[in-house]
TIVO-2410 file (N, C-alpha, C; in nm, 3 decimals):
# residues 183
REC num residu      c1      c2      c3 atome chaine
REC   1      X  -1.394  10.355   9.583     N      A
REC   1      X  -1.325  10.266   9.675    CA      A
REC   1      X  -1.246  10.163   9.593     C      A
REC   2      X  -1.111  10.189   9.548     N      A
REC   2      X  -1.040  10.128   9.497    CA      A
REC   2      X  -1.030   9.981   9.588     C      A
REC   3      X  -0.997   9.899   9.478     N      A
REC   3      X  -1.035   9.756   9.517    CA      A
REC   3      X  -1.137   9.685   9.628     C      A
REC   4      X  -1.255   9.715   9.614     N      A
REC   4      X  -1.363   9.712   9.690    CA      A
REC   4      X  -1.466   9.639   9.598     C      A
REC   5      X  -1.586   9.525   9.596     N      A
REC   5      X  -1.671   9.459   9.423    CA      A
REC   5      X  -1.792   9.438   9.552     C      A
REC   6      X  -1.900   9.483   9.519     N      A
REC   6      X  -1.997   9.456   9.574    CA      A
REC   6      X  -2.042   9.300   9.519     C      A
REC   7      X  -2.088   9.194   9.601     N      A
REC   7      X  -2.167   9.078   9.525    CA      A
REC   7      X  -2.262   9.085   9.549     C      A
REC   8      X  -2.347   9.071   9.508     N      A
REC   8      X  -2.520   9.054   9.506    CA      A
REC   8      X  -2.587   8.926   9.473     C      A
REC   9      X  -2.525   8.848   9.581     N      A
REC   9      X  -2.592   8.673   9.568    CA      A
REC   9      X  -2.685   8.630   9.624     C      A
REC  10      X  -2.751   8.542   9.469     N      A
REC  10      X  -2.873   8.465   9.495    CA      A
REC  10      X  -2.977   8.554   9.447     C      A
REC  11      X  -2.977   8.641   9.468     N      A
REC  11      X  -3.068   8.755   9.386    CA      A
REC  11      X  -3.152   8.702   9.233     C      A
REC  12      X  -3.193   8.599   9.281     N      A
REC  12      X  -3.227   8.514   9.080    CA      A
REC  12      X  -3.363   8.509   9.125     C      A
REC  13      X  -3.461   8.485   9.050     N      A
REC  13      X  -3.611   8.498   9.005    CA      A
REC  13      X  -3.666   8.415   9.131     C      A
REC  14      X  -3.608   8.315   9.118     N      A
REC  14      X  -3.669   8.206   9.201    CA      A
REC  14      X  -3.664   8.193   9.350     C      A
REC  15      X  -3.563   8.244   9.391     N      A
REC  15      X  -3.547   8.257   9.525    CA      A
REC  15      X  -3.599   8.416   9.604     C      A
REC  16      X  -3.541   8.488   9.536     N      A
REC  16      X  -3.634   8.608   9.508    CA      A
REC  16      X  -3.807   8.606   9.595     C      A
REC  17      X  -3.839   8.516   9.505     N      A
REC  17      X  -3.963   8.475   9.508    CA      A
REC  17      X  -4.021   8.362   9.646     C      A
REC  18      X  -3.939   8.287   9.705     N      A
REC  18      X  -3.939   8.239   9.808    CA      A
REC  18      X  -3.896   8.309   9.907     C      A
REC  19      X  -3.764   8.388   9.917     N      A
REC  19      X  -3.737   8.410  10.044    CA      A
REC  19      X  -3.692   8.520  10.067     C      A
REC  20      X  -3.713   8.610   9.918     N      A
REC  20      X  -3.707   8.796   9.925    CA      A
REC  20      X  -3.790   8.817   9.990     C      A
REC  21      X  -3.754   8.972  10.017     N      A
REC  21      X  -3.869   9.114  10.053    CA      A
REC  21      X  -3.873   9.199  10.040     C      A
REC  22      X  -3.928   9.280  10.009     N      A
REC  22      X  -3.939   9.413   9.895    CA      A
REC  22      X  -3.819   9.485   9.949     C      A
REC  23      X  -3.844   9.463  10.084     N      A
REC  23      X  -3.753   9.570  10.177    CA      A
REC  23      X  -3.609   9.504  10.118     C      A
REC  24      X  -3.564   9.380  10.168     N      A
REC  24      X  -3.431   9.320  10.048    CA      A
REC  24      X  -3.384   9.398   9.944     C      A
REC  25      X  -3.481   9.335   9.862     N      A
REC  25      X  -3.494   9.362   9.715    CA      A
REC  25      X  -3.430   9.527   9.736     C      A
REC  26      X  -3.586   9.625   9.769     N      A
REC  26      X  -3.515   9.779   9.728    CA      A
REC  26      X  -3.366   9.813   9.829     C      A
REC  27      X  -3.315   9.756   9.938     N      A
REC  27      X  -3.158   9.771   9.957    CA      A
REC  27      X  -3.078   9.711   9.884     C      A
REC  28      X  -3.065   9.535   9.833     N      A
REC  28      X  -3.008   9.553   9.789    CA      A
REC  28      X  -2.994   9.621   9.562     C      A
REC  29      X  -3.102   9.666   9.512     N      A
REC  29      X  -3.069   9.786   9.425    CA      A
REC  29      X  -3.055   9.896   9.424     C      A
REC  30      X  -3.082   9.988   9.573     N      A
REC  30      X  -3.009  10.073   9.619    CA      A
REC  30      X  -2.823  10.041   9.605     C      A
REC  31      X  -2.806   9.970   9.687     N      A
REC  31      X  -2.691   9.888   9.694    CA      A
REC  31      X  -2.614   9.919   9.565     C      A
REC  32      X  -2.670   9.814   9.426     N      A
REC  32      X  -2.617   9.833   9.274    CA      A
REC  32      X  -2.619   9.988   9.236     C      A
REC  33      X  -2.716  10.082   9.255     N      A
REC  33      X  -2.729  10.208   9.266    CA      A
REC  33      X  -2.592  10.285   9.288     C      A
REC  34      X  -2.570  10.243   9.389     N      A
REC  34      X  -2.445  10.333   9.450    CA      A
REC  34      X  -2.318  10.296   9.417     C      A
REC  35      X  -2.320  10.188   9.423     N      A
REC  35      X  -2.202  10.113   9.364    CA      A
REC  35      X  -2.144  10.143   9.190     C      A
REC  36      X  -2.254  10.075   9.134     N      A
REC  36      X  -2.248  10.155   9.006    CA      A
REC  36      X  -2.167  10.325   8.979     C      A
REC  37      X  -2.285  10.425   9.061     N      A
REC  37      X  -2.194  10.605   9.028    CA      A
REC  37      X  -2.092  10.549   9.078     C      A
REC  38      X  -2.003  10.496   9.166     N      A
REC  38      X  -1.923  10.492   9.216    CA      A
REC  38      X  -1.784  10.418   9.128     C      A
REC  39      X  -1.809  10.365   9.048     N      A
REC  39      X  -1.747  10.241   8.950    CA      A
REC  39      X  -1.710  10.154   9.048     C      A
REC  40      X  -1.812  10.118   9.129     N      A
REC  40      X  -1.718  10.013   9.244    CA      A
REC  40      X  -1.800   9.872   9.114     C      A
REC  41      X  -1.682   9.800   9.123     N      A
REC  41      X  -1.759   9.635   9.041    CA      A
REC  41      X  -1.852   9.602   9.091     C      A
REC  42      X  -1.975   9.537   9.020     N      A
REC  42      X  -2.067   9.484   9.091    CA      A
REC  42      X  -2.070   9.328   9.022     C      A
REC  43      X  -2.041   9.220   9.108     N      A
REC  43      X  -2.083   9.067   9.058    CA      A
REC  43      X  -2.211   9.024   9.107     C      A
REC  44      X  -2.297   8.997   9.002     N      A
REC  44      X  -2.430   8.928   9.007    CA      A
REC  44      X  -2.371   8.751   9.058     C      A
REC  45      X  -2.413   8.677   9.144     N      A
REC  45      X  -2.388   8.558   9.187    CA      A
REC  45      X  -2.501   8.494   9.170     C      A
REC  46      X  -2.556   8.385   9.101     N      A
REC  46      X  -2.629   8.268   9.116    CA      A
REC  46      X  -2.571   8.131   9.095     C      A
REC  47      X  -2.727   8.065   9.130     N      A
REC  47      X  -2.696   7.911   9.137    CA      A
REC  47      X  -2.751   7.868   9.032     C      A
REC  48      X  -2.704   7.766   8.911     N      A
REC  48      X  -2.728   7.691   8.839    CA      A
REC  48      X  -2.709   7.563   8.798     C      A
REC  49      X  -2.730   7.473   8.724     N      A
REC  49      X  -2.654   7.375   8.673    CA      A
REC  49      X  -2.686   7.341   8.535     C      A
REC  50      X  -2.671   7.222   8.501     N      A
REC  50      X  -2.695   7.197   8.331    CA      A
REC  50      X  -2.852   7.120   8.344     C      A
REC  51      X  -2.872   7.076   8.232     N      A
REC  51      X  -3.004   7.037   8.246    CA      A
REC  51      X  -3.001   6.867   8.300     C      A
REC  52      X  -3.088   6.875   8.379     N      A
REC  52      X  -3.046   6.746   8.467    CA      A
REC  52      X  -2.933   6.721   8.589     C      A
REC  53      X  -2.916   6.848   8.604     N      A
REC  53      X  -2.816   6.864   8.743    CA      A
REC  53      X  -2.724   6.806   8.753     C      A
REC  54      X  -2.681   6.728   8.673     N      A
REC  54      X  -2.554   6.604   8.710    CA      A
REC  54      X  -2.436   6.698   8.778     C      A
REC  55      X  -2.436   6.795   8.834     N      A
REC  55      X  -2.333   6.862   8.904    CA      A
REC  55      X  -2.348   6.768   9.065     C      A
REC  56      X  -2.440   6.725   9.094     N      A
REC  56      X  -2.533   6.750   9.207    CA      A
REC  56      X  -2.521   6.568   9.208     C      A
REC  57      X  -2.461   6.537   9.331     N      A
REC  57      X  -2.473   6.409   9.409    CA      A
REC  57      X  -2.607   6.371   9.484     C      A
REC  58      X  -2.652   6.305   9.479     N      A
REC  58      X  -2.774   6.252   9.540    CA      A
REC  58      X  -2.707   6.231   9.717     C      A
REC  59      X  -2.627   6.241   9.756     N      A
REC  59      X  -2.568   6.211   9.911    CA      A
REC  59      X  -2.600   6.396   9.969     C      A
REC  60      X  -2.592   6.456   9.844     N      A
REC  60      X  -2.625   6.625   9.892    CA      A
REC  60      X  -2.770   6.695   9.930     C      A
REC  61      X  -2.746   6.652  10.034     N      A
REC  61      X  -2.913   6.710  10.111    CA      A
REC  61      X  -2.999   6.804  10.034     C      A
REC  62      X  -2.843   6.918  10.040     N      A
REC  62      X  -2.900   7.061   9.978    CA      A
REC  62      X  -2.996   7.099   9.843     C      A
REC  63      X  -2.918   6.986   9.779     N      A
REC  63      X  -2.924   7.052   9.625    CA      A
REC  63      X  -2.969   6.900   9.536     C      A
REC  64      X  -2.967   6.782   9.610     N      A
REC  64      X  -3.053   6.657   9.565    CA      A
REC  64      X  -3.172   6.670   9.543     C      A
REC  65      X  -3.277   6.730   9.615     N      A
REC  65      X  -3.402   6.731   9.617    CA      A
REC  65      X  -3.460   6.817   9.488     C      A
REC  66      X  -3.349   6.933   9.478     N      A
REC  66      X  -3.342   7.024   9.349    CA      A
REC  66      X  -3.408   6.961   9.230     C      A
REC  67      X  -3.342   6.908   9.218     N      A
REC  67      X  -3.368   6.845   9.062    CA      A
REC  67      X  -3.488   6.835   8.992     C      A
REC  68      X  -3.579   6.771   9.064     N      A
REC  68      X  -3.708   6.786   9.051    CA      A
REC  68      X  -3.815   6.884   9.041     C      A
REC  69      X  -3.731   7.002   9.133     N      A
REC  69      X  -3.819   7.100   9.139    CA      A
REC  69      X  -3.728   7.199   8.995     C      A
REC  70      X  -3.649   7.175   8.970     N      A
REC  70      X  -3.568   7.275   8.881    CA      A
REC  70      X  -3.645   7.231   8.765     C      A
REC  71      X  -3.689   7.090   8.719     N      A
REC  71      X  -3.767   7.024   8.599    CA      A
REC  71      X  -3.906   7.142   8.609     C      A
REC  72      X  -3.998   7.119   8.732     N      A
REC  72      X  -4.060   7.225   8.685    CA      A
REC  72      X  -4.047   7.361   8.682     C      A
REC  73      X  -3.955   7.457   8.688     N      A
REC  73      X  -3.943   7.527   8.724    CA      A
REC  73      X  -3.981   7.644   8.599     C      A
REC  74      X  -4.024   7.765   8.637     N      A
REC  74      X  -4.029   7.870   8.521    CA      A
REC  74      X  -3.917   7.915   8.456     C      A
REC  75      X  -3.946   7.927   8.291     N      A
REC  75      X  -3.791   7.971   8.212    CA      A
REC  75      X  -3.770   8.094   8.284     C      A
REC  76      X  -3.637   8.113   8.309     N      A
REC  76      X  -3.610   8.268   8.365    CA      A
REC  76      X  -3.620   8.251   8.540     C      A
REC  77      X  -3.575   8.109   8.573     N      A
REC  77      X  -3.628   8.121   8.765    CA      A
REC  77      X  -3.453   8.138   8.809     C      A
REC  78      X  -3.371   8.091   8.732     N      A
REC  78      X  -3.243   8.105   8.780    CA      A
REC  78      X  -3.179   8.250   8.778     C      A
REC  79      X  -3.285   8.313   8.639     N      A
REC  79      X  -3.195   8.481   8.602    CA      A
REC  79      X  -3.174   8.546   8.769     C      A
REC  80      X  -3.094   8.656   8.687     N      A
REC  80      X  -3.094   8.727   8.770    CA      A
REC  80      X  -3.221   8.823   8.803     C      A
REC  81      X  -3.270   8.896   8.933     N      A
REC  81      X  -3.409   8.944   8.896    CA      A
REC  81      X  -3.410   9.076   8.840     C      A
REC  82      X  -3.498   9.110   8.753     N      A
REC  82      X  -3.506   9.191   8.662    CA      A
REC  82      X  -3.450   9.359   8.739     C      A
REC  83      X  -3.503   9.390   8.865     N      A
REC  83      X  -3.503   9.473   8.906    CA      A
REC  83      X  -3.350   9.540   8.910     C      A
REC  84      X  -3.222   9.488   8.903     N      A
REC  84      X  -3.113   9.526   8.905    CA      A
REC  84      X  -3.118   9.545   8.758     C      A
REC  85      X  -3.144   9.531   8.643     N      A
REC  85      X  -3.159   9.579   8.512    CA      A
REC  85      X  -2.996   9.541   8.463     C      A
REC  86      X  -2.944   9.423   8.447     N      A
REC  86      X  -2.829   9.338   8.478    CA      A
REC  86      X  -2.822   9.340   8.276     C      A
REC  87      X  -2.687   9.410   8.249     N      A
REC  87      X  -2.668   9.444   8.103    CA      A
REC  87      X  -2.575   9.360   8.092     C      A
REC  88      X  -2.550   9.380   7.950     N      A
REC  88      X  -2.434   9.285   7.899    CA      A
REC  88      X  -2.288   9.278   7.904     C      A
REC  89      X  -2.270   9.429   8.005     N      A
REC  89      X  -2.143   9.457   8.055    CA      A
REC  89      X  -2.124   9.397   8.254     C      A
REC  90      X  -2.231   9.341   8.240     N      A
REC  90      X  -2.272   9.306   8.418    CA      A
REC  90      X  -2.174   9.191   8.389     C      A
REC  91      X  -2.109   9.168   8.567     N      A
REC  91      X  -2.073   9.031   8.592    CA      A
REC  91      X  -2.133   8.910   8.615     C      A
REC  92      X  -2.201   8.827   8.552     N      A
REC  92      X  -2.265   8.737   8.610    CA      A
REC  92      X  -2.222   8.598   8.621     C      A
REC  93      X  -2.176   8.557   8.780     N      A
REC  93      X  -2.098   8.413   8.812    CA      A
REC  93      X  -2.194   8.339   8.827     C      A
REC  94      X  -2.172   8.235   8.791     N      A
REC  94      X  -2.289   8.137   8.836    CA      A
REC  94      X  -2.216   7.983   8.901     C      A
REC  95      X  -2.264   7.969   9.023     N      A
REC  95      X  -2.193   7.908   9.084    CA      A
REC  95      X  -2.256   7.767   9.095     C      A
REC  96      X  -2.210   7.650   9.184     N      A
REC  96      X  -2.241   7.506   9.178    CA      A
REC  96      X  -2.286   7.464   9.323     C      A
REC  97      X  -2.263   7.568   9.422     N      A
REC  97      X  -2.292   7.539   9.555    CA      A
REC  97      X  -2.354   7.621   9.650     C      A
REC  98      X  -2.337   7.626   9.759     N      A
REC  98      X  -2.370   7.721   9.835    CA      A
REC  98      X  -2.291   7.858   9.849     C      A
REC  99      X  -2.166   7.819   9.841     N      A
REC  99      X  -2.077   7.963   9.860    CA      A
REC  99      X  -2.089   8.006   9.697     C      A
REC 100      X  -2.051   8.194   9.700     N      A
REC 100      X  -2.036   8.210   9.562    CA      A
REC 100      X  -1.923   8.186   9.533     C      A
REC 101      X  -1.797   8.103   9.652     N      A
REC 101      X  -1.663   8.060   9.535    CA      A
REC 101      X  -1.705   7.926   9.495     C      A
REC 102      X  -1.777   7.827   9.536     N      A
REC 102      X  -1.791   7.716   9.528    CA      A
REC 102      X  -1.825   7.655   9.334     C      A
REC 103      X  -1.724   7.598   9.314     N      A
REC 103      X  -1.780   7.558   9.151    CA      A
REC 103      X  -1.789   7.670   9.006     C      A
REC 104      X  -1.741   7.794   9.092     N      A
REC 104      X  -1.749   7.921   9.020    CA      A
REC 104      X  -1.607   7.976   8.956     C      A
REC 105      X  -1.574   8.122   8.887     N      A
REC 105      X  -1.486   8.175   8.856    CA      A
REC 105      X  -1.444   8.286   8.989     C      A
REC 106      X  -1.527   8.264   9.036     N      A
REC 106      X  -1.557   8.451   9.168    CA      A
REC 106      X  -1.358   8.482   9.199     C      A
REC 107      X  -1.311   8.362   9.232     N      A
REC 107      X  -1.151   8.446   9.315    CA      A
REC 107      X  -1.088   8.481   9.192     C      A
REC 108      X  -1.070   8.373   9.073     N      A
REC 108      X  -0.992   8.465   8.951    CA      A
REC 108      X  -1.050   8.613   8.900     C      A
REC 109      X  -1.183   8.654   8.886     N      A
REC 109      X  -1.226   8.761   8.867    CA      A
REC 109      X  -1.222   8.855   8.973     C      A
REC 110      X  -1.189   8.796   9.115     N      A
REC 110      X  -1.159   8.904   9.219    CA      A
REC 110      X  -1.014   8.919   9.207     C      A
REC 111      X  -0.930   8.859   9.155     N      A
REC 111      X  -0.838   8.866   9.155    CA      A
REC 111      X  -0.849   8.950   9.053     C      A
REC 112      X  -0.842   8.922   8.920     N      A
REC 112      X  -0.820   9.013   8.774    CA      A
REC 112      X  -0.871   9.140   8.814     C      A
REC 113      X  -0.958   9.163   8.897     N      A
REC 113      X  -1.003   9.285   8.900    CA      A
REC 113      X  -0.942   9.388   9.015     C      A
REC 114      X  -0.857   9.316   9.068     N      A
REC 114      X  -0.770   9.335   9.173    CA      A
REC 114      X  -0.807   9.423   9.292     C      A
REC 115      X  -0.955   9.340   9.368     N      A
REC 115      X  -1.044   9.332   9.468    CA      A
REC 115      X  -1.000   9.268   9.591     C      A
REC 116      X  -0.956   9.355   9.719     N      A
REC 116      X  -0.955   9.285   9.845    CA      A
REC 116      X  -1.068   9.286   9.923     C      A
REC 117      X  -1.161   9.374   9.868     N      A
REC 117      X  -1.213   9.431   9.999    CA      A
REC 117      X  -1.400   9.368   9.960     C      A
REC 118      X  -1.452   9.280  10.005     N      A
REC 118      X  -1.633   9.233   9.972    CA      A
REC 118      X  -1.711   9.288   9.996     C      A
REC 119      X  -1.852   9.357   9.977     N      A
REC 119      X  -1.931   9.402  10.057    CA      A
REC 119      X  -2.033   9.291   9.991     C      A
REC 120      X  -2.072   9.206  10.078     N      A
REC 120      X  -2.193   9.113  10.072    CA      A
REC 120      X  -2.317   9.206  10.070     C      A
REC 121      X  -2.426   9.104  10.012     N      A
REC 121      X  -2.570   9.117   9.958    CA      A
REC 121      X  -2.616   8.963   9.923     C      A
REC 122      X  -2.709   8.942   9.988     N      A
REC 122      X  -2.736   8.818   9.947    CA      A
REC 122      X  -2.902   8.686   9.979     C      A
REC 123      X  -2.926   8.638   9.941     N      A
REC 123      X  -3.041   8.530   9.980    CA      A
REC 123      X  -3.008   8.446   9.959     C      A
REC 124      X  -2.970   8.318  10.085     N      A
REC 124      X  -3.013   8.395  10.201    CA      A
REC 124      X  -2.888   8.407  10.316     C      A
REC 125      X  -2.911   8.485  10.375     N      A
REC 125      X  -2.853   8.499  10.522    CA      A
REC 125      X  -2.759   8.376  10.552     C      A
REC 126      X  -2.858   8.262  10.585     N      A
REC 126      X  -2.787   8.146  10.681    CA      A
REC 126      X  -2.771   8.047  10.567     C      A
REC 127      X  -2.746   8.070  10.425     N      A
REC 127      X  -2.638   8.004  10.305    CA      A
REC 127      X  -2.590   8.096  10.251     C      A
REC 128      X  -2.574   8.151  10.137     N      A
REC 128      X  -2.500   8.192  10.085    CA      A
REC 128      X  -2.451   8.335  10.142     C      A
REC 129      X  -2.489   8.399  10.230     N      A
REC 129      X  -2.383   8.516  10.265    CA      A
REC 129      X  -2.320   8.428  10.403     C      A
REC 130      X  -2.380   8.329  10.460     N      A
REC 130      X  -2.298   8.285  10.534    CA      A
REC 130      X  -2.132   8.215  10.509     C      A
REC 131      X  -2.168   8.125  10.406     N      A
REC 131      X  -2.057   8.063  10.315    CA      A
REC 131      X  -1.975   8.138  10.261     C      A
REC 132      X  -2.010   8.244  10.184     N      A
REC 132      X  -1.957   8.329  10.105    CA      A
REC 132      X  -1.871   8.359  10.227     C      A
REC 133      X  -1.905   8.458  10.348     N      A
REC 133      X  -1.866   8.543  10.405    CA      A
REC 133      X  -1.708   8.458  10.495     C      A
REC 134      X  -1.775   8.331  10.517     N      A
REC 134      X  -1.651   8.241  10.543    CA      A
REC 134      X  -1.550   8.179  10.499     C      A
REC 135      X  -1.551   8.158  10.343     N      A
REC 135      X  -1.467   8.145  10.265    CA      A
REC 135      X  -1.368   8.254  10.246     C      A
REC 136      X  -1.518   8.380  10.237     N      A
REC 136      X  -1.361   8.530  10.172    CA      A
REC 136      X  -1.272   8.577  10.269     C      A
REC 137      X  -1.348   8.545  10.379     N      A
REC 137      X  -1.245   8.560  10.544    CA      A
REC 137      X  -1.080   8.459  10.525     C      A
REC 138      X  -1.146   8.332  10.527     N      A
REC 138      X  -1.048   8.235  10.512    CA      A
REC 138      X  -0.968   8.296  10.387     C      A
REC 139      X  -0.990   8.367  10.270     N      A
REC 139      X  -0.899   8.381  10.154    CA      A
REC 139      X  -0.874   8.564  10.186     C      A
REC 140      X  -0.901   8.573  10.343     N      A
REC 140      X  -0.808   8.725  10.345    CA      A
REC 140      X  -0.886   8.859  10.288     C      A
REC 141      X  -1.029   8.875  10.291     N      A
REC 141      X  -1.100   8.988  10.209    CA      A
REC 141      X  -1.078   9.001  10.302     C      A
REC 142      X  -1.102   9.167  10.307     N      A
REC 142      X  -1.180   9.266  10.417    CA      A
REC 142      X  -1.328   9.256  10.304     C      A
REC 143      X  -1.453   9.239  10.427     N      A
REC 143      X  -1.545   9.239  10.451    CA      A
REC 143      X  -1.684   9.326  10.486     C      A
REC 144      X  -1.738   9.348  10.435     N      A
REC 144      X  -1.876   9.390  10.489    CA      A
REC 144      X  -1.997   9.337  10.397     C      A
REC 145      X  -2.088   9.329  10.524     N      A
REC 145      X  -2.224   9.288  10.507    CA      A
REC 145      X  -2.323   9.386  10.513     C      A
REC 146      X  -2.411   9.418  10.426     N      A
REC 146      X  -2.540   9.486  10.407    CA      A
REC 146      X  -2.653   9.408  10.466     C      A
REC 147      X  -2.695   9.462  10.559     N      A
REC 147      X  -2.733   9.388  10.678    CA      A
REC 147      X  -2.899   9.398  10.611     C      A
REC 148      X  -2.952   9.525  10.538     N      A
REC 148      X  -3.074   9.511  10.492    CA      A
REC 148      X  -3.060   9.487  10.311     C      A
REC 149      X  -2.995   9.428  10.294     N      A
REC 149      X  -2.994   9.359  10.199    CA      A
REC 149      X  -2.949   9.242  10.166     C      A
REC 150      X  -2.973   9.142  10.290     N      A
REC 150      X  -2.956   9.047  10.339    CA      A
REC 150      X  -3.131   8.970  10.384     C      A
REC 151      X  -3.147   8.866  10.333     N      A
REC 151      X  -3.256   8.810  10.384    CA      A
REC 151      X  -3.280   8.629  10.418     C      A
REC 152      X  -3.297   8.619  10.459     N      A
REC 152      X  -3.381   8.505  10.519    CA      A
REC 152      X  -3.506   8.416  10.559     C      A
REC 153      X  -3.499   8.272  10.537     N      A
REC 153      X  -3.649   8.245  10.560    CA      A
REC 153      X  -3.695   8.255  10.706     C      A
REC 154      X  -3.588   8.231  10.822     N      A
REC 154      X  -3.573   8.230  10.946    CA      A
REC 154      X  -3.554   8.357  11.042     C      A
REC 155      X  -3.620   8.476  11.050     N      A
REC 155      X  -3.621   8.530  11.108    CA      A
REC 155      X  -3.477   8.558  11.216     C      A
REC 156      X  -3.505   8.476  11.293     N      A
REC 156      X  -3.414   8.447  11.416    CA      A
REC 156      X  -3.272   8.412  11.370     C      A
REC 157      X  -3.250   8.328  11.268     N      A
REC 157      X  -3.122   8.275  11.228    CA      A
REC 157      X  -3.112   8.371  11.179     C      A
REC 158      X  -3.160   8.481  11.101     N      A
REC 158      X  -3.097   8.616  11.049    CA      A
REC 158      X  -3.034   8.699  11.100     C      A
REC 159      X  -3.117   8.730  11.219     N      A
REC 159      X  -3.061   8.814  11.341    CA      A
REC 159      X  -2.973   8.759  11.416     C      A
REC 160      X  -2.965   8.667  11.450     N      A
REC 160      X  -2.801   8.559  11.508    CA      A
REC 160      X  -2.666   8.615  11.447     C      A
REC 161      X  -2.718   8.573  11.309     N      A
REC 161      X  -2.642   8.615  11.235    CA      A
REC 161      X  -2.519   8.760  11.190     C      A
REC 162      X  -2.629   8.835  11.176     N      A
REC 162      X  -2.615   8.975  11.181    CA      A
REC 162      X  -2.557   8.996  11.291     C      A
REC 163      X  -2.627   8.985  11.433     N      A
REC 163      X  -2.566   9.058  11.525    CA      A
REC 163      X  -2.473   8.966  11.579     C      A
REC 164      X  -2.426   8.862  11.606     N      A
REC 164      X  -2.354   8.806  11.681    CA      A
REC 164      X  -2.229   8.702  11.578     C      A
REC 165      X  -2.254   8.665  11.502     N      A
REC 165      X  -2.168   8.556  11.385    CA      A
REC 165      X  -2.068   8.662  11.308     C      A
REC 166      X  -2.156   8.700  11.233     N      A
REC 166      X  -2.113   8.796  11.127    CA      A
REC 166      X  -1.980   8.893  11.195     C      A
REC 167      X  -2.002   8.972  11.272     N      A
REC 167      X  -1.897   9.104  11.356    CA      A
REC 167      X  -1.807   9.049  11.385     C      A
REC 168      X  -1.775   8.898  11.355     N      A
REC 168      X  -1.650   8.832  11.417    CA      A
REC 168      X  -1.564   8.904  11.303     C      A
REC 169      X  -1.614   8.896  11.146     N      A
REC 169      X  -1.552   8.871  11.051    CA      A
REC 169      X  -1.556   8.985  10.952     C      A
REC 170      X  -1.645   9.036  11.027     N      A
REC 170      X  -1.689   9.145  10.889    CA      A
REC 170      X  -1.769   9.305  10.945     C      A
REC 171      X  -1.755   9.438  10.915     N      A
REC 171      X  -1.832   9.524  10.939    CA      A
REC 171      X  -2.019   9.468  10.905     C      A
REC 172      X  -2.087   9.515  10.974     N      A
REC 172      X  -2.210   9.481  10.933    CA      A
REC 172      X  -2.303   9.656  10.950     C      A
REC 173      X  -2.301   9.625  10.815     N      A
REC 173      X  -2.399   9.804  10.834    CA      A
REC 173      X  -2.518   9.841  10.722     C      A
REC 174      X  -2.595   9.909  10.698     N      A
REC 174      X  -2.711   9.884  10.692    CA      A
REC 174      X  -2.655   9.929  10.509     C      A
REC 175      X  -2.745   9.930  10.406     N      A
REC 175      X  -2.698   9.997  10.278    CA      A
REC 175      X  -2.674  10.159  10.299     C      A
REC 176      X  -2.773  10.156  10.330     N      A
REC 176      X  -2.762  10.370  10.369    CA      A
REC 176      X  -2.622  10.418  10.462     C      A
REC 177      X  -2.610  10.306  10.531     N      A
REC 177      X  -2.429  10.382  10.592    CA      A
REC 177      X  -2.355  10.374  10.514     C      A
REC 178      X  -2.358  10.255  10.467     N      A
REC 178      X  -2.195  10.206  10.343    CA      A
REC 178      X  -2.268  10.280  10.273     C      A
REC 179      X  -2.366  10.341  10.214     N      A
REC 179      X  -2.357  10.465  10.065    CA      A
REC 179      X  -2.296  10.565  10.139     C      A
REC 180      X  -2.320  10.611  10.263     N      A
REC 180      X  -2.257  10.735  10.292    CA      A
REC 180      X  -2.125  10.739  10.351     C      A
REC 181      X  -2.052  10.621  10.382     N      A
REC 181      X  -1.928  10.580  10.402    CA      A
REC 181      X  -1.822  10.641  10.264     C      A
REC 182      X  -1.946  10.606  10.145     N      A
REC 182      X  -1.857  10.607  10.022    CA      A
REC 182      X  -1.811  10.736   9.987     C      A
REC 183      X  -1.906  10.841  10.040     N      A
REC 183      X  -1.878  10.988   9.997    CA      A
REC 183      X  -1.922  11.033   9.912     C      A
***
């Protein structure tokens, strides 16, 4: 699928670990799976900052409280999680906010790579594939969401999501259709 980059955001140790599920997890590396035979690009997306966050305003609900918990946090909570087996030829953006364009490189490398078309993956649901998915709209992608490789801490806001938010903007289909979409 010429100009087509799968992202796989938020997918890092730590969140993973809060608000994955196996079921997630094995769609979206199915997901990298297919994408990969396929040479479709794959961008790894996380959240980071420097040590001591100074990216990060204390007026920011989101990502103020962070700080503290990032001090204790385990070496390796930001990586990406091991299970995508993420080499030294992988894309990995690391972004400053909630969206993966936010604070990041993501549109010049969608651009250089000369990508219209998104297929989201992400944790979670109601941030970062939400953001993401509204920004790349606003900057003109064609769209799709991997609906089981998509997760959430909220149940309900997931499914909102999925079935009713999302279809404004984007195909929403499960990993196993978009692999067999691909041919």
């Amino acid at each position: 699928m010429a100009g087509t980059a799968l992202l796989v955001m938020d997918y890092q140790n730590s969140i993973v670990d809060r608000l994955g599920s196996e079921e997630s997890l094995a769609a979206a590396t199915a997901a990298v799976s297919a994408a990969r035979e396929r040479r479709i690009p794959v961008l790894f997306v996380r959240v980071g900052f420097r040590p001591g966050a100074p990216e990060v305003a204390s007026s920011n609900r989101m990502f103020s409280g962070m700080r503290d918990r990032m001090g204790a946090q385990a070496p390796g909570a930001a990586d990406v999680h091991a299970a995508f087996g993420v080499g030294d030829d992988d894309i990995v953006v690391t972004k400053l906010r909630v969206s993966a364009f936010a604070g990041s490189d993501l549109e010049v490398l969608l651009r250089g790579l000369e990508v219209r078309d998104l297929v989201l993956a992400g944790i979670a649901t109601s941030g970062v594939v939400l953001s993401t998915l509204r920004q790349a709209a606003d900057l003109d992608f064609g769209l799709t969401v991997l609906s089981d490789a998509c997760a959430d801490g909220d149940p309900e806001v997931h499914r909102v999501l999925l079935e009713k938010v999302f279809p404004r903007q984007a195909d929403v289909v499960t990993t196993a259709e978009w692999t067999v979409s691909l041919g």
